[in-house]
Structures are given as C-alpha cells and as structure tokens.
C-alpha positions in Angstrom: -31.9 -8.6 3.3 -29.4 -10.2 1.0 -27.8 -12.8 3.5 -26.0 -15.0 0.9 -23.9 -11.5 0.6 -23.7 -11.0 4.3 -22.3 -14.5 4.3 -20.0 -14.6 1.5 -18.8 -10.6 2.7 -17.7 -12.6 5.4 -15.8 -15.3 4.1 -13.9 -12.7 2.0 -12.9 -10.8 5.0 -12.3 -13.5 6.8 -8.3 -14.3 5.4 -8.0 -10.7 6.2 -8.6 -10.6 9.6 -7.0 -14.0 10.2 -3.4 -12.7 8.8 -3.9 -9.3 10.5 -1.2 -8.3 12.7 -1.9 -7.6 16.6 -1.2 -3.9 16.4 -4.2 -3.2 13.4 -6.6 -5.1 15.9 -5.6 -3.5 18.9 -5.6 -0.2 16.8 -9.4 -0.8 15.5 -10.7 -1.6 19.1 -9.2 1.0 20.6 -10.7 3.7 17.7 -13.9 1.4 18.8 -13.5 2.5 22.4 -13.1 6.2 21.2 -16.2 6.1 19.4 -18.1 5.0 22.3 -16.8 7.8 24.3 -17.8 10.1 21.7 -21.4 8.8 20.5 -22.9 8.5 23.8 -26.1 10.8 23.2 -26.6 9.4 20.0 -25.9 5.3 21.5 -28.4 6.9 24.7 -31.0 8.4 21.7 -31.1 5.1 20.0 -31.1 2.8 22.9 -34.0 5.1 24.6 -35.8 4.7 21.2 -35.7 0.6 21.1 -36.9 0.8 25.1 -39.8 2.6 24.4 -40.8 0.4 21.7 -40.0 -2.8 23.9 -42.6 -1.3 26.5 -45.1 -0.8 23.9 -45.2 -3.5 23.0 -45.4 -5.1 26.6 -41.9 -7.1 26.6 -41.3 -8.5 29.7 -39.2 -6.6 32.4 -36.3 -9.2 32.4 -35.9 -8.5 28.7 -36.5 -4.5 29.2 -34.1 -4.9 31.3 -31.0 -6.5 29.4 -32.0 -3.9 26.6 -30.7 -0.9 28.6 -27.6 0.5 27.1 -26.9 3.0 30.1 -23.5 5.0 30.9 -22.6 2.2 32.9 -22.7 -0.2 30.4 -21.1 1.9 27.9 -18.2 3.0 30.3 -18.1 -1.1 31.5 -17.8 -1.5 27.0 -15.2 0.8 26.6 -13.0 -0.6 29.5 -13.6 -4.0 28.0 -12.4 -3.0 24.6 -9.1 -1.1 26.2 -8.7 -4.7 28.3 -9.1 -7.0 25.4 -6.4 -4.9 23.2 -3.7 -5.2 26.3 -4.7 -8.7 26.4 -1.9 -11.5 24.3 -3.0 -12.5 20.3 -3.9 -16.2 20.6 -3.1 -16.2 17.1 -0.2 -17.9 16.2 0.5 -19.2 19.5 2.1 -22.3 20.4 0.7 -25.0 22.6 2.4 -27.8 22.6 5.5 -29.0 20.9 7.1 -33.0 20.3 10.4 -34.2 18.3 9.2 -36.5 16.3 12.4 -38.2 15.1 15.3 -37.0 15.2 16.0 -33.4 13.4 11.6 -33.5 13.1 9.7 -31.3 15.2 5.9 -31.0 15.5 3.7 -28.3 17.3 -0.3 -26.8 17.3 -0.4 -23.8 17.0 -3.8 -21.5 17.8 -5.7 -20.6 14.4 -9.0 -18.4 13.9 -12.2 -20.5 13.2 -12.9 -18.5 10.2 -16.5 -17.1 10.4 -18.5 -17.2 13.3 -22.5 -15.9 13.6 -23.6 -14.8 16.9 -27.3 -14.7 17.5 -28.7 -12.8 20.3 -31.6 -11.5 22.2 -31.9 -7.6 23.3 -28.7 -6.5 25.1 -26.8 -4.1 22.7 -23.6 -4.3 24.3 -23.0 -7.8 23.5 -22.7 -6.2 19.9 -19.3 -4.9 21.0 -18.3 -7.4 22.9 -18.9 -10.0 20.5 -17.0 -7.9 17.7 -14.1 -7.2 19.9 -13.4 -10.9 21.2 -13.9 -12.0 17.2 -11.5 -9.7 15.7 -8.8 -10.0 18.2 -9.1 -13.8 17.6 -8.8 -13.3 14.1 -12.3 -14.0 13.1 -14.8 -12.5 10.7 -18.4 -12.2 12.2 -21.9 -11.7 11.7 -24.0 -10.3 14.8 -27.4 -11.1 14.3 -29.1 -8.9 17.0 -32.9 -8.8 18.2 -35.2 -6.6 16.4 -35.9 -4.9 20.3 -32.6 -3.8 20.2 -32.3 -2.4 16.1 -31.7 1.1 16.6 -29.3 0.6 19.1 -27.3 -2.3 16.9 -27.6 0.0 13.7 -25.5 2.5 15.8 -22.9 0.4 16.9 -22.3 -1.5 13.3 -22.2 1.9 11.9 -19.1 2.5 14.6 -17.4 -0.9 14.2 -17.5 -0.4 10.2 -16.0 3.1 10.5 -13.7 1.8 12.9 -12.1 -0.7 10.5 -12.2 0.9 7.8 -9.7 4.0 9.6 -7.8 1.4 10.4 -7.1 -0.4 7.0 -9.3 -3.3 7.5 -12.4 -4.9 5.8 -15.8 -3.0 7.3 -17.0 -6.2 6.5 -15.0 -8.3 9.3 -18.0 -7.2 11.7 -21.2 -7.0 10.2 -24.2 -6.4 12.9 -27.6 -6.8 11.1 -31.2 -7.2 11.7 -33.9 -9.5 10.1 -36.1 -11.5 10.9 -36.1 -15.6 12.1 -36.5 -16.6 7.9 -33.5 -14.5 7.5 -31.7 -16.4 11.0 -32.7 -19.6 9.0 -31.6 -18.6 5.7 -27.9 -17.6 6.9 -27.8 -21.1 9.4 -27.6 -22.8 5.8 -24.7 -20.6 4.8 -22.2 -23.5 5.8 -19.9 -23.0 2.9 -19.1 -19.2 4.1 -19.7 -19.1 8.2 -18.0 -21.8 10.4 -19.5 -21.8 13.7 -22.9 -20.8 15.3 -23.3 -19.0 19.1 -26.7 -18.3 19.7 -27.0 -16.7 23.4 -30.4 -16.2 24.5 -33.5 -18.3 25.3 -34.9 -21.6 25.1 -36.6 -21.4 22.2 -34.3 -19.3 20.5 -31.5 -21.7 21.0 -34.0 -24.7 20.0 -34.6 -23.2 16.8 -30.9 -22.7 16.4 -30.0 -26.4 16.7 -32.8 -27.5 14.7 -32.5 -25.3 11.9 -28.5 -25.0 11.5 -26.2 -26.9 8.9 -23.3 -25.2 10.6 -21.9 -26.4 13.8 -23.6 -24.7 17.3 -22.2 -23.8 20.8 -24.9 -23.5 23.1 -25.1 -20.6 25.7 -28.2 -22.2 27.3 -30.0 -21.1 30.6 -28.4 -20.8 33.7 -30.0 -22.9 36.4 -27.4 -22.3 39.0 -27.0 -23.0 42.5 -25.7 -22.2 45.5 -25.4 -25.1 48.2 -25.0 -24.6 52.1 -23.0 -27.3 53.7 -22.8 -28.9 57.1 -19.5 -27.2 57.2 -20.8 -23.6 56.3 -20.0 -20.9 58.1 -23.1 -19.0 57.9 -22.0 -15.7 57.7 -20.3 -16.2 54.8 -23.4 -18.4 52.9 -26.0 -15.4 53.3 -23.1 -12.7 51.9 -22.8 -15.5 48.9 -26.6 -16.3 48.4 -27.0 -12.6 48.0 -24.6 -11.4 45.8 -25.5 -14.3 43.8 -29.0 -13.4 43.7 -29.3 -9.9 44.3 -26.2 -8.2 42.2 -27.4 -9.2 38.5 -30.4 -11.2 38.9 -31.0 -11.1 35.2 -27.6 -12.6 34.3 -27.6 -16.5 33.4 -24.9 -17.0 35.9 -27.3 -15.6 38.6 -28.2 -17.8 41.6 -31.7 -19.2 41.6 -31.8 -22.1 43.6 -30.4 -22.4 47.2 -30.0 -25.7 48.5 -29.6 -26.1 52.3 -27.8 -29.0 54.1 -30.7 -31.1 56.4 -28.2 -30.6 58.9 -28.3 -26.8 58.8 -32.2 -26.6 58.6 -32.3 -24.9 61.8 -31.0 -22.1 59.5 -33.4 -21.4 57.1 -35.6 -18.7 59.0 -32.9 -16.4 58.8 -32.1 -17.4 55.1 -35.8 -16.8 54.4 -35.3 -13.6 56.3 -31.8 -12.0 55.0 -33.7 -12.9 51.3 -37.0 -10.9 52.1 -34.6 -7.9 53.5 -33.3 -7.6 50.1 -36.4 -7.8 48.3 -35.9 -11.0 47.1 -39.4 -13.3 46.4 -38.6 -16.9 48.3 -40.4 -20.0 47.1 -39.8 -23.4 48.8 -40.3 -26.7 49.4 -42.7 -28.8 52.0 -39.7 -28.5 54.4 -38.9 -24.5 53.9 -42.5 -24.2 53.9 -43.1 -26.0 57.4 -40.3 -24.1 58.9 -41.4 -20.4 57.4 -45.3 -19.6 57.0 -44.7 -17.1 54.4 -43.0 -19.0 51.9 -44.5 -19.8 48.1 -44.4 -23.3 47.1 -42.2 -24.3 44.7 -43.3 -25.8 41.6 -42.1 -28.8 39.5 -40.7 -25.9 37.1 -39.0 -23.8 39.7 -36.4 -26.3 39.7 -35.7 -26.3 36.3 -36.1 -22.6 35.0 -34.4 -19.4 35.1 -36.3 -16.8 37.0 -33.9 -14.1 35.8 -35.2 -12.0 38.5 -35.5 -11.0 42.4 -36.8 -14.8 42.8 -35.5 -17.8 44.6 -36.1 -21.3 45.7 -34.7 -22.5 48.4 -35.1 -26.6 48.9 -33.2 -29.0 51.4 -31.3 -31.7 51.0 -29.5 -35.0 52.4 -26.1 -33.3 52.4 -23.2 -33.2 49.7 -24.9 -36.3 48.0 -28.1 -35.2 47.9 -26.8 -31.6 46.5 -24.7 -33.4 43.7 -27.8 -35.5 42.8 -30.0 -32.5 42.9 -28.0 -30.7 40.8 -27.3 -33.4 38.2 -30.6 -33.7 38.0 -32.3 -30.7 38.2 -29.8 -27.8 36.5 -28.3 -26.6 33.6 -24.7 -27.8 33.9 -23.9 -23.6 33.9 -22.7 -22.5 37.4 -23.0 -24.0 40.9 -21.2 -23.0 44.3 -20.7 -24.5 47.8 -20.1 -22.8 50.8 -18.5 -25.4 53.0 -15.0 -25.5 55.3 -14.9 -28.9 54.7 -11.9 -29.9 52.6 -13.8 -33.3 51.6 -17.5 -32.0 50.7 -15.7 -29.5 48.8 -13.3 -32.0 47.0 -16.8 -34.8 46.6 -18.7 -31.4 45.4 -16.0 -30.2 42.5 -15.3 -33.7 41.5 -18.9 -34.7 41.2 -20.8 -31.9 39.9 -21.0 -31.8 35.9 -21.0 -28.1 35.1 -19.0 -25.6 33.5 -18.3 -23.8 36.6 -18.0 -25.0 39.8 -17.1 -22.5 42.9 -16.2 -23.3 46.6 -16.8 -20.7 48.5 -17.2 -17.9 46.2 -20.4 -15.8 44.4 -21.9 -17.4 41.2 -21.1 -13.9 39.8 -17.5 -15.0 39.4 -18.7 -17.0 36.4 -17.6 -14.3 34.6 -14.8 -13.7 31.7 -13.8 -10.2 33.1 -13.4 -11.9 36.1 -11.4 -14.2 35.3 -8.9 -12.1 33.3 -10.4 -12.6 30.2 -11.6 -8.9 29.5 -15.2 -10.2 29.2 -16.5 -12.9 27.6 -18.6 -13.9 24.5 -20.8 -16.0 26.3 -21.1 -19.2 28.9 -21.3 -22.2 26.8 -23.4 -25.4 28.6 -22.0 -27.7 26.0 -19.0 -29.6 26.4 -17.5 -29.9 23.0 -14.8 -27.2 21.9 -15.4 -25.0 25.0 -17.4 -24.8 27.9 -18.2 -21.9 30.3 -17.0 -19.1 30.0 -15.5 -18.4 26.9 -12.6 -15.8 25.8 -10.3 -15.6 22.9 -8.6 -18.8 23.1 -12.1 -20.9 22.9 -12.8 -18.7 19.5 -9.8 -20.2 18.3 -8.5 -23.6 17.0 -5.2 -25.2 15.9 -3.6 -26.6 13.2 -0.4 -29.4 13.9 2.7 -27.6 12.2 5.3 -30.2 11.0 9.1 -29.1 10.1 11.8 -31.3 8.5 14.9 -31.5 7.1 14.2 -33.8 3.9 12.7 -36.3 6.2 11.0 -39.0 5.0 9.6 -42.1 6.8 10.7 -44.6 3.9 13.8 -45.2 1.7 13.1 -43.6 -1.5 16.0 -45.5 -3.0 13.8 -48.8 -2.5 11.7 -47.5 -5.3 13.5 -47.0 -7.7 13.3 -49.4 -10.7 16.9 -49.7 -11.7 16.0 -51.9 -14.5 
C-alpha cells in the first residue's frame, strides 16, 4: 500500500472539500444514501463474507458482533446520511464577534481541520458515518478500517468514491483502506499531509495510536460507565434506567456496566439482582451484594475498571452521593455516568462533581449518543478533554480562524515614521 499517496491524495483534496459549497455535500451524501438503498445484497454478500472469516478465526462475540452490517444498520446509515445533509454547514459560521476600535470589527469563524484519519475496529458502518460527518465539515479523510471488516469497507469506499465523483468532487476526499498496523504506523508519520488522528476502538489499539503518532490524537477510549441509585430514587424508574442502559446495546461504549447502589437503598438490591437476571443479564458484586444475594459472582479488582461490552454487570454499594463521585473518579473512564435521584441537591453535587463527558440525571446512558442529541449521529465519544469531548458532531470536526476587518486602521501613526530629512 502506498500510504505517502493516500496521505498526500488527501492533502490535495483537502482545499477542495473545504471551499465546497453546502449543496455539492449534501448532494454527494444523499447519492451516498441512494447507494446504500440500492447495494444492499452486495453490502449483505460482503458483510456475510468478513463474518464468516471473523468466526473462523475465533474473534470474540463482542467483536462478531459490532461487525454485523444488517438491514437495520443499513436503513439506521441511510437515515443518518439524509439527517446529516438537513443538518446547518458549520463551515463558515460565525461564533463570536467584538468591535475592536472603532470602525474595527473581529469575529471566529468555524473552519475544517484539513485531514483527519480515523482508525477503527470491525463495525463497517462507522465507514459511512465517519465519511459523512467529514465531508459535511469540510474535511478530507482517510478511514483506516480493520482487516475483519475488509470486504465490507472495500464496498462502501467503492460507493463513497462513485458518489463524489457524480457529484463533481475529488474521489479522493474519502479514502477507506485496509493494511496492516506497519501501514497504521507509516501514515501516523504523515503529519505534513493529515492533521488530526481519531482512533475508536480498544485499549491497545488506542495505545498504539498515541505512542506511535506525530500527528495530534482524540481519544475515543473505553466506556466504563455508570449508573448510580440515590437515596432519592424512585425505584421504578432506576431498574427501567439500569436496563436500558445495560440491556439495549450492551456492546456500545456508552453501555452501562457498573451499578452503584446508595447504602441507604441496600434493602433494594434483591430485586435489582432479580429484574437483572430476568433479562438475562450476568450480575457480579461486591462483599455487600454478595451477602445480601447468594447467587451473585464476585467482582474482581478489574471489573471495576473494564468494559464488559456484553450482558454483564457489577453492581457495588456505596456511602451515598460522595462515595458515588469518589467511586467514579476513581474507578471509570470519564465517558458516561447517570443518577437516578429526585433530589435536586445530590443531582446538582453529582453533575458538578463528576469529571466525565457526559453526565445524565435521570436518564438511560444510551442517550450518550449524537443522533440523540440532534447531531445525526456521531463520529465517536471522545474521553479527552482538549478540542472536544463526548460526543462529537460536525462542529467538534471543525476549528476557527479570528477574521479581522478595517477601514485603513492602523494602531500607530505612520506619519511618526517618516524621515522628513
């Protein structure tokens, strides 16, 4: 694979896409949107193809799992496309605006990055989204996709290119490509030609990222989130909220997989245990949950810490809003955590307090989500806290540039330098 022509491909069709009016991008997402309408057998043929390898090879089930390219997903793709084309052009927008002096204005204004690489594990559909959120945005981008998901990828960079191009635009303003981790680390030194970095998948994935790039990195690390039962819960709604947050996606990052119980609602946790194991959901536990339900797992040291991404969860109790906070400080990923409370001041000490991306009061984990939150869908869930954090849509794959507009303005006399001698 020649990757110092991926990159510098890139970098030339990068100007392109940043000056390209809204209409040609809505135009080529919507052609995008058509073509996954009308490829489904052959996106099902490929997809079916990269499963069957996956298996062979014994993948794990979680990763299995996010491979699946199904008509749901597809369908869920092509109403993300038609949602991210109605949604406004960041490009170009203003911000915020100041008279300097007087007759001197200033403003930012939103600006593409330039060229942004997006590395991935298995799911094939973040190969649209991630194309669609960087070309409305006015980005070039690489997609480097697993090797699980190649014939699936192949596909859909086939359809993106052909999309641009009957549409007037540079096939090479999405480039989705496979290769393996020397070619990852060959483009990560690219920095002259691609601007930013999102790797979205594992531990050790995003580790070698970090390690290996020259070119700045958002992080879309693990999801250790939490869901945390109050004095002030009303019970009803906690087991609806542990469950969706468990039980809808498990395999998502912004899936539930610690419940944290209030020592004042301990009396609880039989049926909490119980409403779990109804939905076929594996409970682990500490010395507390254990003492109170027989046929509870212990939790481990790295129970606490990890990502399950799966019908798991462990369930631990604490001294109240402070020992939640502290637990979660401590313990998660700084992704997405929830309280279920009806007290006004353990939710305002909780959202104050806890240092994540997300924070919900009485609300699912699942709603850590860009569709969601009117953002069509979203690239990813950053943990970092530089540029962007959580979830991230169009306007955190842009950044600005100050625009300055005079009238012959000048802070000093030129007269005064004048040598009239």
């Amino acid at each position: 694979m020649d990757n110092r022509r991926i990159a510098k491909a890139a970098k030339n069709a990068s100007s392109e896409v940043a000056a390209a009016d809204t209409e040609v991008k809505n135009a080529v997402l919507l052609t995008m949107a058509d073509k996954l309408a009308k490829n489904k057998s052959k996106i099902f043929k490929a997809n079916n193809a990269d499963m069957k390898k996956a298996e062979e090879k014994g993948l794990g089930k979680n990763l299995v799992d996010r491979l699946k390219f199904g008509e749901s997903k597809i369908e869920s793709r092509i109403a993300s496309l038609k949602k991210i084309a109605a949604l406004p052009d960041p490009v170009g927008s203003e911000f915020w605006h100041r008279e300097i002096v007087q007759g001197m204005k200033a403003k930012r204004v939103r600006v593409p990055i330039g060229v942004i690489m997006m590395i991935y594990e298995a799911r094939p559909h973040v190969s649209v989204n991630a194309g669609a959120f960087c070309l409305k945005s006015g980005n070039a981008c690489i997609l480097k996709g697993g090797s699980e998901a190649k014939e699936c990828n192949t596909l859909l960079g086939r359809l993106w290119s052909e999309s641009l191009k009957e549409n007037g635009m540079n096939k090479d303003a999405i480039q989705v490509i496979s290769g393996s981790h020397e070619d990852i680390n060959e483009l990560l030194r690219q920095d002259d030609c691609i601007d930013l970095v999102i790797p979205r998948g594992g531990k050790k994935l995003i580790k070698s990222v970090s390690e290996n790039s020259k070119i700045p990195v958002i992080k879309h690390f693990t999801g250790e989130c939490h869901v945390y039962i109050d004095d002030g819960a009303d019970i009803k709604k906690a087991k609806d909220i542990m469950i969706d947050s468990k039980c809808l996606m498990p395999e998502v990052c912004n899936a539930m997989e610690v419940t944290l119980v209030s020592s004042g609602r301990k009396n609880d946790i039989p049926e909490i245990v119980d409403t779990f194991k109804k939905c076929g959901v594996k409970v682990k536990g500490d010395e507390t949950v254990q003492s109170l339900c027989s046929d509870v797992e212990p939790a481990s040291d790295s129970d606490w810490t990890d990502e399950h991404l799966g019908m798991v969860v462990t369930i631990g109790v604490v001294d109240g809003v402070k020992g939640a906070i502290e637990h979660i400080n401590r313990y998660g990923s700084h992704h997405t955590d929830s309280i279920v409370t009806q007290d006004s001041d353990a939710a305002s000490e909780f959202k104050k307090k806890v240092d994540s991306g997300v924070v919900l009061v009485n609300a699912s984990t699942m709603f850590c989500d860009g569709d969601s939150l009117g953002m069509g869908a979203e690239i990813g869930i950053s943990t970092d806290r530089i540029h962007a954090r959580g979830p991230m849509g169009l306007e955190e794959l842009t950044t600005y540039k100050f625009i300055i507009e005079g009238d012959g303005t000048t802070m000093s006399n030129p007269e005064d330098f004048i040598n009239e001698s």
